[in-house]
TITI-743183 format. One record per residue (C-alpha): x, y, z; residue number from 1. Coordinates in steps of 0.2 Angstrom, whole numbers, plus 5000, padded with zeros to 4 digits. Last residue first. Layout:
BEGIN
{{X,Y,Z},NUM},
...
This chain:
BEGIN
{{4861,4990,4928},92},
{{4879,5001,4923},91},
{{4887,5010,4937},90},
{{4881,5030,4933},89},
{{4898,5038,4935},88},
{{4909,5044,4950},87},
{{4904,5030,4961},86},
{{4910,5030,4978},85},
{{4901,5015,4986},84},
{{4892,5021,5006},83},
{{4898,5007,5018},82},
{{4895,4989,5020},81},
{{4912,4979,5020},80},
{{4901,4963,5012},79},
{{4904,4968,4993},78},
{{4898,4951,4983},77},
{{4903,4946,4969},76},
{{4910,4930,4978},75},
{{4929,4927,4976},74},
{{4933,4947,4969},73},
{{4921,4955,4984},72},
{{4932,4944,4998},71},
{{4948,4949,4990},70},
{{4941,4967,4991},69},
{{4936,4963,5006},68},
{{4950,4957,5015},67},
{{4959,4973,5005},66},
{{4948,4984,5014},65},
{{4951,4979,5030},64},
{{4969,4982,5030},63},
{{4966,4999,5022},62},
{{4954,5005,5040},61},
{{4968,4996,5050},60},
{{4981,5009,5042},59},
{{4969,5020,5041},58},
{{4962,5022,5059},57},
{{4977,5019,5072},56},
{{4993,5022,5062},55},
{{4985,5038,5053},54},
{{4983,5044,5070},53},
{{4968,5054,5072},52},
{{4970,5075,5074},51},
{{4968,5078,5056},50},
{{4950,5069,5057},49},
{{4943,5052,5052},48},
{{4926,5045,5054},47},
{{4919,5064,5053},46},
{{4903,5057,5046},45},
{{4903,5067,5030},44},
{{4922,5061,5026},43},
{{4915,5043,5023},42},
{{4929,5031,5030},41},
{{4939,5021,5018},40},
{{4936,5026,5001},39},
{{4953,5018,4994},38},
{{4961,5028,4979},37},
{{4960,5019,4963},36},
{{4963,5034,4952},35},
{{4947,5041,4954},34},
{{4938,5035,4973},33},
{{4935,5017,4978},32},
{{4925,5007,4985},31},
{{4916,4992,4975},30},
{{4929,4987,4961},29},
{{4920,4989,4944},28},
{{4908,4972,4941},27},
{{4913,4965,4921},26},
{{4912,4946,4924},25},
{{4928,4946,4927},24},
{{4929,4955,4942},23},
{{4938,4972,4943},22},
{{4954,4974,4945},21},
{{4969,4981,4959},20},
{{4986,4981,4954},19},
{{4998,4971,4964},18},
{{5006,4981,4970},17},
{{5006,5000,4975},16},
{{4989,5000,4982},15},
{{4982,5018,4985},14},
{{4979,5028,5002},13},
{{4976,5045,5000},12},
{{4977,5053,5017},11},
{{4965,5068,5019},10},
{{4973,5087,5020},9},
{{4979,5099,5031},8},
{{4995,5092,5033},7},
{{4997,5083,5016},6},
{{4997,5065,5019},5},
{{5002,5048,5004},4},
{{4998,5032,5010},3},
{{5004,5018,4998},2},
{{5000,5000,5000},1},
């Protein structure tokens, strides 16, 4: 993984290797932003703050994700819960 912070800013957290796909049946990975950033938390809800430890929330938070994204490419099936990201119309 790579986590890039700019005081001020939110972490972008993006996986270095391997690269992340979507299914072969055509599903988009579930969660995630332009440029295949992680959605990890959803900014409205204040889940993570400049004053929260990147070790202690994002970190775990990006762990997680990846369970479930190798969960999602096994079954089809996103079971993280949490709000999808889409920047375009998903097809269906």
């Amino acid at each position: 993984m790579r986590v890039v912070y700019k005081l001020g800013q939110k972490p972008e957290v993006t996986v270095a290797s391997p690269v992340l796909r979507g299914r072969e049946d055509g599903q988009h990975i579930p969660h995630v932003y332009t440029g295949q950033r992680l959605c990890l938390y959803f900014p409205r809800a204040r889940e993570w703050e400049p004053n929260k430890l990147i070790a202690d929330t994002i970190i775990p938070w990006a762990v997680l994700w990846l369970y479930h994204y190798e969960n999602w490419h096994a079954t089809g099936e996103w079971v993280g819960g949490g709000l999808h990201p889409y920047t375009k119309k998903e097809p269906g």
